[in-house]
PyMOL CGO cylinders between C-alpha atoms (Angstrom):
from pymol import cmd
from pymol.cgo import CYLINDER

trace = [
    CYLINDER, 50.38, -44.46, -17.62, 53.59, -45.62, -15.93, 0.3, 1, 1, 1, 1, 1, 1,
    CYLINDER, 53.59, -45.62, -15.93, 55.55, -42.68, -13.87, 0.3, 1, 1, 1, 1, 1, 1,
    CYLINDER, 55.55, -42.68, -13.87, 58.68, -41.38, -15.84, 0.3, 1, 1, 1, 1, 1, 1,
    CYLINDER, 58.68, -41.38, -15.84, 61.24, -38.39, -16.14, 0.3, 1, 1, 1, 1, 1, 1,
    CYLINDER, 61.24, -38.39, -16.14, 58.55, -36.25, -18.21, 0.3, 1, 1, 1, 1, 1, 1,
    CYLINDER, 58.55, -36.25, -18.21, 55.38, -36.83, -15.36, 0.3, 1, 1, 1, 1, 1, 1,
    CYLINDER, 55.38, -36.83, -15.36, 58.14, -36.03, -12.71, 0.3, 1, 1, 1, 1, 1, 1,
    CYLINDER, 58.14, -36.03, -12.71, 59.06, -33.06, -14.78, 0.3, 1, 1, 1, 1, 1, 1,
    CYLINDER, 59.06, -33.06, -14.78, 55.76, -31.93, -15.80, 0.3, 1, 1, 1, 1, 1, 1,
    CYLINDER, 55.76, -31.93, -15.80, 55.69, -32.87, -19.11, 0.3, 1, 1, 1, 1, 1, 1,
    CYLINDER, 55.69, -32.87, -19.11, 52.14, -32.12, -20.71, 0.3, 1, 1, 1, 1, 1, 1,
    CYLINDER, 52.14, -32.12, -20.71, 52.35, -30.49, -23.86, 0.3, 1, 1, 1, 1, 1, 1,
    CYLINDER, 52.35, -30.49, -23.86, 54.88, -30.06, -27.27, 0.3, 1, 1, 1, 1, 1, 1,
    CYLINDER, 54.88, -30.06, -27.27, 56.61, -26.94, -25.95, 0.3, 1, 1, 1, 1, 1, 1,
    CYLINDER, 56.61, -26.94, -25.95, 57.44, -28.59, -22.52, 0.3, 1, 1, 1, 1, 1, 1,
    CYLINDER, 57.44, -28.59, -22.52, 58.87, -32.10, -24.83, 0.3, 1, 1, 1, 1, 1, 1,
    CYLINDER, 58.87, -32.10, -24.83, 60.89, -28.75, -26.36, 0.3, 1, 1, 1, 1, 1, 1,
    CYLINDER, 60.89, -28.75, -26.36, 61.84, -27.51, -23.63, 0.3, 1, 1, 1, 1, 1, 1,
    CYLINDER, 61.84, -27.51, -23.63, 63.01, -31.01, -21.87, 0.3, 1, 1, 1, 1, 1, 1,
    CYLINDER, 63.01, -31.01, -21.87, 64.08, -32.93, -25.36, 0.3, 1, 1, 1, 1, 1, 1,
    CYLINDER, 64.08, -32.93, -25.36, 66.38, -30.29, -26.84, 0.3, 1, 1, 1, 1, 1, 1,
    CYLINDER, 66.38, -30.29, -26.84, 68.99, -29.79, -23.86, 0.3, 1, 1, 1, 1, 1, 1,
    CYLINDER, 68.99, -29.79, -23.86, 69.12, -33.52, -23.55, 0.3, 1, 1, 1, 1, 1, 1,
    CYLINDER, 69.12, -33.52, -23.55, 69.76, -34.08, -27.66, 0.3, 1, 1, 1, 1, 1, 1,
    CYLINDER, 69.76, -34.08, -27.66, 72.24, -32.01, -27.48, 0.3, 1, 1, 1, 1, 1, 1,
    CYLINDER, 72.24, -32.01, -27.48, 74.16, -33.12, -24.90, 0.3, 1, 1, 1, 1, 1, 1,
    CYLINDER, 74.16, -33.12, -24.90, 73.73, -36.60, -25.89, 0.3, 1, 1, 1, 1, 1, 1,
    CYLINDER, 73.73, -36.60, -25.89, 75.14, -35.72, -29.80, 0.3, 1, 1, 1, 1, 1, 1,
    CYLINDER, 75.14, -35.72, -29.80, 78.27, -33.68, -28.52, 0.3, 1, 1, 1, 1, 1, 1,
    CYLINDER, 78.27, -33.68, -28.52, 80.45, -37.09, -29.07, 0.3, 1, 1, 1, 1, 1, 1,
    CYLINDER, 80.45, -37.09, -29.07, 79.87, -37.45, -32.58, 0.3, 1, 1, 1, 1, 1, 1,
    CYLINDER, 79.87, -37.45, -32.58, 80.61, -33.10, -33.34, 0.3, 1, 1, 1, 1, 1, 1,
    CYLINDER, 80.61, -33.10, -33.34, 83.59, -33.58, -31.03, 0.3, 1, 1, 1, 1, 1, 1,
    CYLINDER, 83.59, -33.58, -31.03, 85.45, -36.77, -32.25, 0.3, 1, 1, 1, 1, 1, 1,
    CYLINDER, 85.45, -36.77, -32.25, 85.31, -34.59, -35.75, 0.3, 1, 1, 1, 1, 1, 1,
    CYLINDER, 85.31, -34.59, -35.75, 86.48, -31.54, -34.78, 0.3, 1, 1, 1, 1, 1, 1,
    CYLINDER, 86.48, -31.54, -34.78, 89.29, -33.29, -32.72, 0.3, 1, 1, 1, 1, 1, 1,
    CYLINDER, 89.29, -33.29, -32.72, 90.22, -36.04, -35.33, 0.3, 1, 1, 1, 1, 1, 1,
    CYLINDER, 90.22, -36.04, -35.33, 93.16, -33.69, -37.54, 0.3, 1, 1, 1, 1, 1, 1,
    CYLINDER, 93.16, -33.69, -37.54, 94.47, -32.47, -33.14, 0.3, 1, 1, 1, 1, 1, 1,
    CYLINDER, 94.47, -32.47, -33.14, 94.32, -36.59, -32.71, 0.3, 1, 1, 1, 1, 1, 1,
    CYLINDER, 94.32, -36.59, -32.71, 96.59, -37.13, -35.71, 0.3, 1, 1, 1, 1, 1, 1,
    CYLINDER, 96.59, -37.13, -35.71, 99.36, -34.73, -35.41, 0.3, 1, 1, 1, 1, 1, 1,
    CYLINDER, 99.36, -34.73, -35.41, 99.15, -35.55, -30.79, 0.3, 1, 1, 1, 1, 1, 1,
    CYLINDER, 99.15, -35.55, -30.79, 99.36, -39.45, -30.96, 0.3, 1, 1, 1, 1, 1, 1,
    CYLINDER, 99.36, -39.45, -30.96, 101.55, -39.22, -34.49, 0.3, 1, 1, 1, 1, 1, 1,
    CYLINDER, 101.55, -39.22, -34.49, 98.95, -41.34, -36.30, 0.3, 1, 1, 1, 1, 1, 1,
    CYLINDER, 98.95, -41.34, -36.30, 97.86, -41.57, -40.19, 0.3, 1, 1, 1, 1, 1, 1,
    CYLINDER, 97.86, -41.57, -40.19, 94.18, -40.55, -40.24, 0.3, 1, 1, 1, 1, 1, 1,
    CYLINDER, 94.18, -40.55, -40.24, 93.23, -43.58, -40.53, 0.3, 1, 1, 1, 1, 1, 1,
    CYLINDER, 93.23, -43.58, -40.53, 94.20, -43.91, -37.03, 0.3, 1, 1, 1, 1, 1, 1,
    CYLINDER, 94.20, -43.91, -37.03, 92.94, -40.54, -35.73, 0.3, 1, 1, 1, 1, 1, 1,
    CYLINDER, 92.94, -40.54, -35.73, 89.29, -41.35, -36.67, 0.3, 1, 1, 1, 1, 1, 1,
    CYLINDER, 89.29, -41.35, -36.67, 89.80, -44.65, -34.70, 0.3, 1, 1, 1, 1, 1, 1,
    CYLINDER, 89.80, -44.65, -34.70, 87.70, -42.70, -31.98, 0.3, 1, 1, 1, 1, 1, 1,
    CYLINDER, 87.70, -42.70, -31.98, 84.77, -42.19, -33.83, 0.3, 1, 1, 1, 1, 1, 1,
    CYLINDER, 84.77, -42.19, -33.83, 84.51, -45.26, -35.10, 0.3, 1, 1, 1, 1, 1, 1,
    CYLINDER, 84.51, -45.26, -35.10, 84.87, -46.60, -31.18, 0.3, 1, 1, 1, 1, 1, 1,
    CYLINDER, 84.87, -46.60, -31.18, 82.48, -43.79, -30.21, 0.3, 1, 1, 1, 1, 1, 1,
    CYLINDER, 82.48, -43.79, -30.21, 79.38, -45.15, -32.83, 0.3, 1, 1, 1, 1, 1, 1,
    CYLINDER, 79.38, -45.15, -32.83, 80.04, -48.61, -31.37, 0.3, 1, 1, 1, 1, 1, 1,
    CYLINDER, 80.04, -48.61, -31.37, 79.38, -47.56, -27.96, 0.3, 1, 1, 1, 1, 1, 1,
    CYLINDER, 79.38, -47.56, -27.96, 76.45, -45.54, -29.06, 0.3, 1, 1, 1, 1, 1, 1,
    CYLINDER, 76.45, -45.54, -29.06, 74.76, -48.72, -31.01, 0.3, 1, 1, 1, 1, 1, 1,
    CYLINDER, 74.76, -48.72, -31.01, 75.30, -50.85, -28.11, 0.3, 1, 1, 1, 1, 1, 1,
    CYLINDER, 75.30, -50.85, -28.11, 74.23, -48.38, -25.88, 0.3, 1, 1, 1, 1, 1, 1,
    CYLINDER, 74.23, -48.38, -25.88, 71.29, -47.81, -27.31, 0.3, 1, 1, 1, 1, 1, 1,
    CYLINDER, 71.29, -47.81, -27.31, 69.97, -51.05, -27.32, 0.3, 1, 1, 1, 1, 1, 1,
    CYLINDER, 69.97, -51.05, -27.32, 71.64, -51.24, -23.30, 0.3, 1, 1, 1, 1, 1, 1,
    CYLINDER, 71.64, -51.24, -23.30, 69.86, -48.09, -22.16, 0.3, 1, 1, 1, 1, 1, 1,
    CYLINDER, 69.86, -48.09, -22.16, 66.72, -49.12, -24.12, 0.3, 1, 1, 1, 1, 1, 1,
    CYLINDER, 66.72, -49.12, -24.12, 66.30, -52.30, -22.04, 0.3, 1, 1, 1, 1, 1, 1,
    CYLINDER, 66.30, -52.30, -22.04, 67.17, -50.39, -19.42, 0.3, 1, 1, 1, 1, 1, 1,
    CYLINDER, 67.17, -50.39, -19.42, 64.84, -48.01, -19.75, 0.3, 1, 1, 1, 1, 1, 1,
    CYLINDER, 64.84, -48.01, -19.75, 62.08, -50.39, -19.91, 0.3, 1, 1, 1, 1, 1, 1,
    CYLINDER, 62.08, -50.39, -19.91, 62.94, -52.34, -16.52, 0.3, 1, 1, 1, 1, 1, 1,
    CYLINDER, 62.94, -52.34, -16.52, 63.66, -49.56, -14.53, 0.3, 1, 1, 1, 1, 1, 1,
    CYLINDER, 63.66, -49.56, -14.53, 62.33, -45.92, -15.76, 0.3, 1, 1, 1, 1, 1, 1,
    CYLINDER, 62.33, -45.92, -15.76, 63.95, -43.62, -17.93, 0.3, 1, 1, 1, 1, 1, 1,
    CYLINDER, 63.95, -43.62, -17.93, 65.78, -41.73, -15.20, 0.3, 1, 1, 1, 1, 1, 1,
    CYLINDER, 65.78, -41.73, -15.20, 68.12, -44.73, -14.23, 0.3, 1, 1, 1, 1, 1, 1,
    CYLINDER, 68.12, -44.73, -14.23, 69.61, -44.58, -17.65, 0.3, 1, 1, 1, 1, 1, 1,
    CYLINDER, 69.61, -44.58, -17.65, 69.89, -40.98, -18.09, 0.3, 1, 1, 1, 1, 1, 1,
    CYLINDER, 69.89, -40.98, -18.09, 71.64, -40.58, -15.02, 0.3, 1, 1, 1, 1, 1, 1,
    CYLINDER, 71.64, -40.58, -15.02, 73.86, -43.30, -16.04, 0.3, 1, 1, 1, 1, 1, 1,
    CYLINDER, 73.86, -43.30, -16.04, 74.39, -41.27, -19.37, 0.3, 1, 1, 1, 1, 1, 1,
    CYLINDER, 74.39, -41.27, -19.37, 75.23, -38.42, -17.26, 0.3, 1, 1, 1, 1, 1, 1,
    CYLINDER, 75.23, -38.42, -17.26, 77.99, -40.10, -15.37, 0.3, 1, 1, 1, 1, 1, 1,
    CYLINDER, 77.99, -40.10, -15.37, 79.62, -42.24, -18.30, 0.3, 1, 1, 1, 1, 1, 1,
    CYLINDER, 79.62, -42.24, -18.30, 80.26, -39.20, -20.20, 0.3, 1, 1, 1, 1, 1, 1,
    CYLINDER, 80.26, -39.20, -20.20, 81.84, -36.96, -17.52, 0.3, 1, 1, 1, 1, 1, 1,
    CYLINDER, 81.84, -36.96, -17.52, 84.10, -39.80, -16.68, 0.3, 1, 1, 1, 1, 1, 1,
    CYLINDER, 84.10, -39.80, -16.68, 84.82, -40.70, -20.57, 0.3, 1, 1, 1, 1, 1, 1,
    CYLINDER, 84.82, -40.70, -20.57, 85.73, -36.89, -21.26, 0.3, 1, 1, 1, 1, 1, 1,
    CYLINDER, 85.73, -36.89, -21.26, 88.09, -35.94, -18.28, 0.3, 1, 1, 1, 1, 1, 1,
    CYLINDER, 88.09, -35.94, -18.28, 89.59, -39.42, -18.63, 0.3, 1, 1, 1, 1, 1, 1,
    CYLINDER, 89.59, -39.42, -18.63, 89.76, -39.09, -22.44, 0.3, 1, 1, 1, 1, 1, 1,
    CYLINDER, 89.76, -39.09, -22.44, 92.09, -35.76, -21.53, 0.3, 1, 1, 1, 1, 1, 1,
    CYLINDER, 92.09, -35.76, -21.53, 94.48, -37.92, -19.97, 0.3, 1, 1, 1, 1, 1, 1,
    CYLINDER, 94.48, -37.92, -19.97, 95.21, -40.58, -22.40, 0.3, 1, 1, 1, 1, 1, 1,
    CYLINDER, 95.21, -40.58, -22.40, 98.95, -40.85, -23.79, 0.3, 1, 1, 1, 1, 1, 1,
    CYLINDER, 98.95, -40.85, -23.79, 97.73, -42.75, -26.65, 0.3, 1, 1, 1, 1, 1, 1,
    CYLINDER, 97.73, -42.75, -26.65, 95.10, -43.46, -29.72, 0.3, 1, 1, 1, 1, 1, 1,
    CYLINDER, 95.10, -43.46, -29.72, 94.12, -46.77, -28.47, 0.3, 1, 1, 1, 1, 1, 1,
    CYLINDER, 94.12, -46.77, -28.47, 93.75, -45.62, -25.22, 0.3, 1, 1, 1, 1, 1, 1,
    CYLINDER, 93.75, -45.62, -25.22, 91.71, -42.68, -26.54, 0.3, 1, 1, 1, 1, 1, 1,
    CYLINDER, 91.71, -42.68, -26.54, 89.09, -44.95, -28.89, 0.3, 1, 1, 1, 1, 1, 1,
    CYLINDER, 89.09, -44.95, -28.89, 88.64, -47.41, -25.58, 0.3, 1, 1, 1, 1, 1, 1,
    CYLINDER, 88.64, -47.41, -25.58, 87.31, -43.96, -23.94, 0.3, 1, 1, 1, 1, 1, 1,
    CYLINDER, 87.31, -43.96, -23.94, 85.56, -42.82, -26.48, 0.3, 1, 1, 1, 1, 1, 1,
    CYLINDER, 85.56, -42.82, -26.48, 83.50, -45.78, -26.53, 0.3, 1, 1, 1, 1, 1, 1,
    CYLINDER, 83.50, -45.78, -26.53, 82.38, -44.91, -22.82, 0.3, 1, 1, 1, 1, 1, 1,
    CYLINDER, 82.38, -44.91, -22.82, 81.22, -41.93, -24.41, 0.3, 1, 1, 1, 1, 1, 1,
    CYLINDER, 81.22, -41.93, -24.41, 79.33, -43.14, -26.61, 0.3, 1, 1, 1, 1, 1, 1,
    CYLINDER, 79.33, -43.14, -26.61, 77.97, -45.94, -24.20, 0.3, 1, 1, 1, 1, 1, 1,
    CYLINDER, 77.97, -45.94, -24.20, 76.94, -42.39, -22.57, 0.3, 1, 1, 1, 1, 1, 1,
    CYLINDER, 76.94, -42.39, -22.57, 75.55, -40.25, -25.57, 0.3, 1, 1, 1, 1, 1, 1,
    CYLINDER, 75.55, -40.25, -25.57, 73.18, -43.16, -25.99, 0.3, 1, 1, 1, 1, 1, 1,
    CYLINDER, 73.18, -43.16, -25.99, 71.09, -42.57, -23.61, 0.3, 1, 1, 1, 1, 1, 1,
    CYLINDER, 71.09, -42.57, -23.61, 70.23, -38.98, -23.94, 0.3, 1, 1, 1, 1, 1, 1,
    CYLINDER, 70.23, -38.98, -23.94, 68.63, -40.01, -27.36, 0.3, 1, 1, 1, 1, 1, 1,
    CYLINDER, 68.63, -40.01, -27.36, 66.54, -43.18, -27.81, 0.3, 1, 1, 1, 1, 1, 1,
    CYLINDER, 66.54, -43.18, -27.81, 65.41, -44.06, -23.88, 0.3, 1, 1, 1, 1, 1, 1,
    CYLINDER, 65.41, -44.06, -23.88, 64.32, -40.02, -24.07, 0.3, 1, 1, 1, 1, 1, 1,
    CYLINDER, 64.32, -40.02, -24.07, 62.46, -40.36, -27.69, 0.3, 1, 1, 1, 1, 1, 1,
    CYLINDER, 62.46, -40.36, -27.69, 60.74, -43.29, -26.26, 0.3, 1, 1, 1, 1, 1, 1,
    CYLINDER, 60.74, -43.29, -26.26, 59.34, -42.36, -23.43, 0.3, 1, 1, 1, 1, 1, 1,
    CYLINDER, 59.34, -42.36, -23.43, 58.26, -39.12, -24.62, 0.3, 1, 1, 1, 1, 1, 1,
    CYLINDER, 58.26, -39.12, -24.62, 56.67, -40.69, -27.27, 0.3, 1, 1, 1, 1, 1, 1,
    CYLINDER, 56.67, -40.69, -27.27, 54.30, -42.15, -24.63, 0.3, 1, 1, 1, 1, 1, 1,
    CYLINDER, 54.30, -42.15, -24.63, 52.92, -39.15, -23.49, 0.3, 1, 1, 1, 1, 1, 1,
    CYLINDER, 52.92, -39.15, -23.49, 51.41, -37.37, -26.29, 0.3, 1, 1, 1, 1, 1, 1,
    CYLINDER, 51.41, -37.37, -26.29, 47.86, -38.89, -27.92, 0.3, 1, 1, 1, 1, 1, 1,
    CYLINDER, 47.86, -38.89, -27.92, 47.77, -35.51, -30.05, 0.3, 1, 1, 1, 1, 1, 1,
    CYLINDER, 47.77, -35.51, -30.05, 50.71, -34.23, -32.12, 0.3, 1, 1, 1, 1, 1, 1,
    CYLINDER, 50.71, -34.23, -32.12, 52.79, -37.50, -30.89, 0.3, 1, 1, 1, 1, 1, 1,
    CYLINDER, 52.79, -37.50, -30.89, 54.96, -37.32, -34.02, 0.3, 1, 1, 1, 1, 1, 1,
    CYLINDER, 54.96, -37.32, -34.02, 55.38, -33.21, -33.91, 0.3, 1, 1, 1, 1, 1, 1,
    CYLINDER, 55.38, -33.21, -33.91, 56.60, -33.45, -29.85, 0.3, 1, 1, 1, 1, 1, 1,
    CYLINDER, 56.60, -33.45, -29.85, 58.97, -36.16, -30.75, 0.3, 1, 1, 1, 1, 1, 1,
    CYLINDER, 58.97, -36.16, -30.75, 60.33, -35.12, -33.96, 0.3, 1, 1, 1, 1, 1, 1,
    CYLINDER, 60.33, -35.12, -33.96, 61.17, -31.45, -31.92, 0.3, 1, 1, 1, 1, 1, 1,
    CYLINDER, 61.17, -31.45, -31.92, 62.82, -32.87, -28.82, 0.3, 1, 1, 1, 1, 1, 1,
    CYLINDER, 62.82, -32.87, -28.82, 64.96, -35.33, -31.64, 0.3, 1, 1, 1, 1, 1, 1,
    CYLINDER, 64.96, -35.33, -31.64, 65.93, -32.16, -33.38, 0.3, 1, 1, 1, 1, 1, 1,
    CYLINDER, 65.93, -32.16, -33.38, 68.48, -30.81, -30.32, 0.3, 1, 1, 1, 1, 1, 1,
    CYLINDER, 68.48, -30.81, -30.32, 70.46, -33.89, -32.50, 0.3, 1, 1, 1, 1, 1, 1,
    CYLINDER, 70.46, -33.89, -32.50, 70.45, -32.33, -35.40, 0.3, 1, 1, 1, 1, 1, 1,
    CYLINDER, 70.45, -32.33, -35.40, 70.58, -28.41, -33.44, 0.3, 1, 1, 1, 1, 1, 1,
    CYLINDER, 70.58, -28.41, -33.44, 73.72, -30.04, -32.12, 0.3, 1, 1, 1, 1, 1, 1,
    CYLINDER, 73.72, -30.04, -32.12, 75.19, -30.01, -34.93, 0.3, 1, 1, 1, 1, 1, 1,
    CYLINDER, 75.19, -30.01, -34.93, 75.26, -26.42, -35.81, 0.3, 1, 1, 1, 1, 1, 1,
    CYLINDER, 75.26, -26.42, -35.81, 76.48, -25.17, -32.39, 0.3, 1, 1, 1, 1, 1, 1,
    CYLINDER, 76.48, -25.17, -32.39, 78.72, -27.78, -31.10, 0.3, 1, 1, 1, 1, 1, 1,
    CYLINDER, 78.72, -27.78, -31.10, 81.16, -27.47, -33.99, 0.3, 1, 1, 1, 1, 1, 1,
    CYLINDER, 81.16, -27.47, -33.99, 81.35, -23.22, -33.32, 0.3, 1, 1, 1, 1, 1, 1,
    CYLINDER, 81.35, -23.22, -33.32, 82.37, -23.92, -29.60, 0.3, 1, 1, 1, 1, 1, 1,
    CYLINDER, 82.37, -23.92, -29.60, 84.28, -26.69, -29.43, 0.3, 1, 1, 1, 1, 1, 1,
    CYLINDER, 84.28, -26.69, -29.43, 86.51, -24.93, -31.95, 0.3, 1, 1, 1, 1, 1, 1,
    CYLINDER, 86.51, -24.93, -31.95, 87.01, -21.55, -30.21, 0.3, 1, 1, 1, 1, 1, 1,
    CYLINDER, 87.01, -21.55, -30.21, 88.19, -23.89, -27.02, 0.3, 1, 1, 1, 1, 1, 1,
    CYLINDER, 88.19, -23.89, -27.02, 90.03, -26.24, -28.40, 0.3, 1, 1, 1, 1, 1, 1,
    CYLINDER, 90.03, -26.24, -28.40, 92.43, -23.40, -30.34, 0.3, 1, 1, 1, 1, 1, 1,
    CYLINDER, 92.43, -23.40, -30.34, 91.87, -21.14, -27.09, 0.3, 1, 1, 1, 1, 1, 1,
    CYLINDER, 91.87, -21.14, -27.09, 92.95, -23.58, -24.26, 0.3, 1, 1, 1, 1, 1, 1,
    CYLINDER, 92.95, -23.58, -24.26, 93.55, -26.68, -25.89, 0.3, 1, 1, 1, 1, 1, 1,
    CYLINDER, 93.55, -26.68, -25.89, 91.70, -30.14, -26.59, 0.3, 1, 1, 1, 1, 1, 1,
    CYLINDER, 91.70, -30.14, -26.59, 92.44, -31.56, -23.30, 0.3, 1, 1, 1, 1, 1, 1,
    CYLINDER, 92.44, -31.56, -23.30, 91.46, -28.82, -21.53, 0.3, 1, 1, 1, 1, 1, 1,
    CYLINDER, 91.46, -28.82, -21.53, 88.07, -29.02, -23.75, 0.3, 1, 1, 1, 1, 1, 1,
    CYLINDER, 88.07, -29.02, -23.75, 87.38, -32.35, -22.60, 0.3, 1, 1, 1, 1, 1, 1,
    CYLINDER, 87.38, -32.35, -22.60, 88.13, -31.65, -19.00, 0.3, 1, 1, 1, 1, 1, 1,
    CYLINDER, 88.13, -31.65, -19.00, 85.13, -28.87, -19.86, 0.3, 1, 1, 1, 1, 1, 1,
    CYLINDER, 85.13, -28.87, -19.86, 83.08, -30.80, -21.38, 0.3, 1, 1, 1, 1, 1, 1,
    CYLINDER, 83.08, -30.80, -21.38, 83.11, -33.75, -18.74, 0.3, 1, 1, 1, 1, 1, 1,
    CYLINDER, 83.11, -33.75, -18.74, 82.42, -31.08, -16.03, 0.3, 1, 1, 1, 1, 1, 1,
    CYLINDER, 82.42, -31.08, -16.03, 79.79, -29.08, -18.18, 0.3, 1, 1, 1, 1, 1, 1,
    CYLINDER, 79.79, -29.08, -18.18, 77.75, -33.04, -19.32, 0.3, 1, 1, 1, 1, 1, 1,
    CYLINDER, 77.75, -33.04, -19.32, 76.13, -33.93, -16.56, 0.3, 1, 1, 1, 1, 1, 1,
]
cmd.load_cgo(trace, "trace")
């Protein structure tokens, strides 16, 4: 079997794709709790319709479809850790940059460098775990895939308590230093 993240990590049973797989998920997933929670902030800060304020999400989904078929490829010429630690970088830059944007244009461009960068904490991971299990294959993939969905119940509960606490700028800035 061909060396990857999980070998280098250990990887040999369905609590340690747990253990690795949730983390990653939902990391990877925080751009599409975020651009919600932000979008009715977005509207009233850049003085859009909503319409305009979910602009960003829309920009985020793009990146993460291209993205997933970029890190995929990538994944498979050079090893899943090249594309994670790409991830890693393109969303601490998307998330402090995205802090500092002055418009909603300017905001969507960045959010699709987040999503460029949420895509590879999900499919290049699922893959490559999925090659590493002959037993209970489906049951270690279908719990690391789950931090997605885990995401979704805890993201929402603290991005809200910092974005009324300190601000949503200040939230990104977090976020981009908490990411990688």
């Amino acid at each position: 079997m061909p060396r990857s993240l999980l070998t280098d990590a250990g990887v040999r049973s369905v609590s340690d794709s747990v253990a690795l797989g949730l983390p990653s998920e939902r990391m990877a997933s925080l751009a599409e709790a975020f651009n919600l929670m932000v979008l009715p902030t977005l509207q009233l800060e850049f003085d859009t319709l909503r319409g305009g304020a979910s602009l960003p999400y829309t920009f985020t989904m793009l990146g993460f479809a291209l993205g997933g078929v970029a890190m995929g490829r990538l994944a498979d010429r050079a090893g899943i850790v090249v594309p994670v630690l790409i991830g890693a970088a393109l969303l601490a830059i998307g998330y402090v940059a995205a802090a500092f944007t002055t418009n909603i244009w300017q905001f969507a461009a960045i959010s699709a460098v987040i999503g460029l960068g949420s895509a590879a904490g999900f499919s290049p991971l699922i893959s490559d775990l999925s090659h590493w299990f002959r037993k209970r294959r489906a049951l270690a993939v279908t719990f690391a895939a789950s931090g997605s969905y885990l995401s979704g119940a805890i993201w929402p509960l603290v991005i809200e308590h910092f974005q009324t606490t300190q601000g949503w700028r200040a939230t990104h800035i977090g976020i981009g230093l908490f990411v990688p």
